[in-house]
Every structure is written in structure tokens, then in C-alpha cells.
N, C-alpha and C positions, 0 to 999 in steps of 0.2 A: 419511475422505479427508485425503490431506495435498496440500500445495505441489509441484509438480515440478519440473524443470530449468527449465521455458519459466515457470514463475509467477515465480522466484528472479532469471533474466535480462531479466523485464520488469520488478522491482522495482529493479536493477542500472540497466538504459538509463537511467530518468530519475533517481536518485536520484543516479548520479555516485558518486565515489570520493575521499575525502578521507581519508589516511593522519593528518592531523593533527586535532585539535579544531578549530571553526569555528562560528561564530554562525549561525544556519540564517536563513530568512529572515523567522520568527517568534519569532529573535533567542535562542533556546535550544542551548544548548552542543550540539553534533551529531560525529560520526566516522564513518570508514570509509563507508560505503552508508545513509547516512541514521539512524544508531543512535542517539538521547537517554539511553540506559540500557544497560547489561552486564548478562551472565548471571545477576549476583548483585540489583537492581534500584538497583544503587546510576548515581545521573546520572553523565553524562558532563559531566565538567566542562572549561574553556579549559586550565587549568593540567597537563591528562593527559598524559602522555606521548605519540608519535605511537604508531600500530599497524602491524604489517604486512599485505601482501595478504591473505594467510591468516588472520591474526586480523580483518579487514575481513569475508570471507567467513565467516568463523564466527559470528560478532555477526551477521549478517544474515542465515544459517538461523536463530540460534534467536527474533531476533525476528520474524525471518517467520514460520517456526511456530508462535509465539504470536496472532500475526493470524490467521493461517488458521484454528486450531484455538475465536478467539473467531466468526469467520465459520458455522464449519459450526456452533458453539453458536444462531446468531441466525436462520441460515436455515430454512425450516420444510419446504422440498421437497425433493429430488431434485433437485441439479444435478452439470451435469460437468464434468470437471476444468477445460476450459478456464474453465470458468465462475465457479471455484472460484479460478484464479488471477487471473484479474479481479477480483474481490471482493475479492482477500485486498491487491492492491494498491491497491485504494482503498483502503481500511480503515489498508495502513500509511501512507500519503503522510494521511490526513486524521483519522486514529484512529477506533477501534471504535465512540465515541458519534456519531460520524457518521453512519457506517452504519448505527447499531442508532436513529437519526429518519428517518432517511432516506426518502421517497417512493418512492428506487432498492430500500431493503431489505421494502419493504411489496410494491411489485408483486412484489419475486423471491418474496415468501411467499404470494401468490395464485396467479403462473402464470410462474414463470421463462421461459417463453418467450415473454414479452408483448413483443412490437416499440418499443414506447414506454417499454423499458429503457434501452433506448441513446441517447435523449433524456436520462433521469434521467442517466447519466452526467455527460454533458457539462453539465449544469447547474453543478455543480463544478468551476468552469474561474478562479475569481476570486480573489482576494487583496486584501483593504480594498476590495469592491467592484469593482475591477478586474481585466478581462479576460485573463490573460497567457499568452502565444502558448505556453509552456514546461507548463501544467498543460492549456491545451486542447490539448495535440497526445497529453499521456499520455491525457488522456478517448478522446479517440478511440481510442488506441489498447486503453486497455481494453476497450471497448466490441465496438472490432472484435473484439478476440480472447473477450472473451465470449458473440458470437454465432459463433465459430467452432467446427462438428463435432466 
């Protein structure tokens, strides 16, 4: 399984688009769609250069294809795509070892269709503790598009 159009433009809506280097809000050098790293695994550092749309949009399939492809590594069932691109945006917005403790990645290995997946999402909605309107509005929307057909 990979990523599709709709996982790539859900990763896009919240992560925003910054042509130039920028301090993320866990204060680690970021570009383009939320990238810390290039193709080669070397960091993004303040001092980079800007990028364009297009190198913006490349940096963000291949890091999303690296989420995704550790997702399907962690999940143990059968799920579908849309399922697939929910996962894979949590995974990039919070990193792989989130996922891979996670209470959300334990029920999706017992029965991906368990209703009380979509609670685990939104559990993830904080920063130092607090609640911010900006990561619970992505929960839900993962969530939703994880229970969508």
C-alpha cells in the first residue's frame, strides 16, 4: 500500500507551506510541508537556502512515503487506503515512535474497525500539555477520514 493524492493533501492542509527554513514549534529547523530532513537524511537546517513549490512537493512525497511505508511495516491487519492515509499523517505530524506506543496502533492491530479508534486519535491533540485548537481540528479530521469507506 502506498499514500494517495487525498493522504499527500491531508498532510499539505495542516502542515502549511514554508518556502524558507523556519523553527517548527518544537523549535527544530523545518521547510517546505513540514520536512526536518532531505532526500539524503541530512537536517534541515536555518541557514538553507529557500526551496520551491516543486522541491516543497517533492520533500513531502518522499518523506511521506517513508511514514507510510513505516506504517504498513507496524500495522498487523488489513486496512484501506483511507485508513492508511490517516495513519500515515499521524505518524508524520507526531513520528513513527508514537505510533509504534501508541493505544491508537495496538487497537488498529486487534481490529481496525474498533469505534474507539477515533477517540485514540484525538487523544493527541496537545503540546506541553496543552490543548491546541490547530492539532485537534487535524485529529478529527484524521479520524474522520479514517472511518471513511
Amino acid at each position: 500500500m502506498k499514500l494517495n493524492k487525498e493522504g499527500y493533501d491531508l498532510i499539505k492542509l495542516f502542515e502549511g507551506l514554508s518556502l524558507k527554513p523556519y523553527l517548527c514549534s518544537a523549535k527544530v529547523p523545518t521547510i517546505g510541508y513540514g520536512a526536518t530532513f532531505y532526500e539524503n537524511n541530512k537536517k534541515v537546517l536555518m541557514s538553507d537556502p529557500p526551496i520551491t513549490k516543486e522541491r516543497a512537493d517533492e520533500l513531502l512525497q518522499i518523506s511521506a512515503d517513508r511514514f507510510a511505508r513505516k506504517v504498513v511495516n507496524l500495522v498487523k491487519k488489513p486496512i484501506t487506503q483511507n485508513q492508511l492515509n490517516a495513519l500515515t499523517s499521524f505518524a508524520y505530524n507526531l513520528g513513527s515512535g508514537a505510533l509504534a506506543s501508541s493505544t491508537l496502533l495496538k487497537k488498529v492491530n486487534v481490529n481496525p474497525n474498533d469505534l474507539t479508534i477515533r477517540n485514540e486519535f484525538l487523544r493527541w491533540n496537545k503540546a506541553n500539555g496543552v490543548a491546541l485548537k490547530g492539532l485537534t481540528n487535524r485529529r478529527i479530521k484524521e479520524a474522520d477520514l479514517y472511518f471513511t469507506p
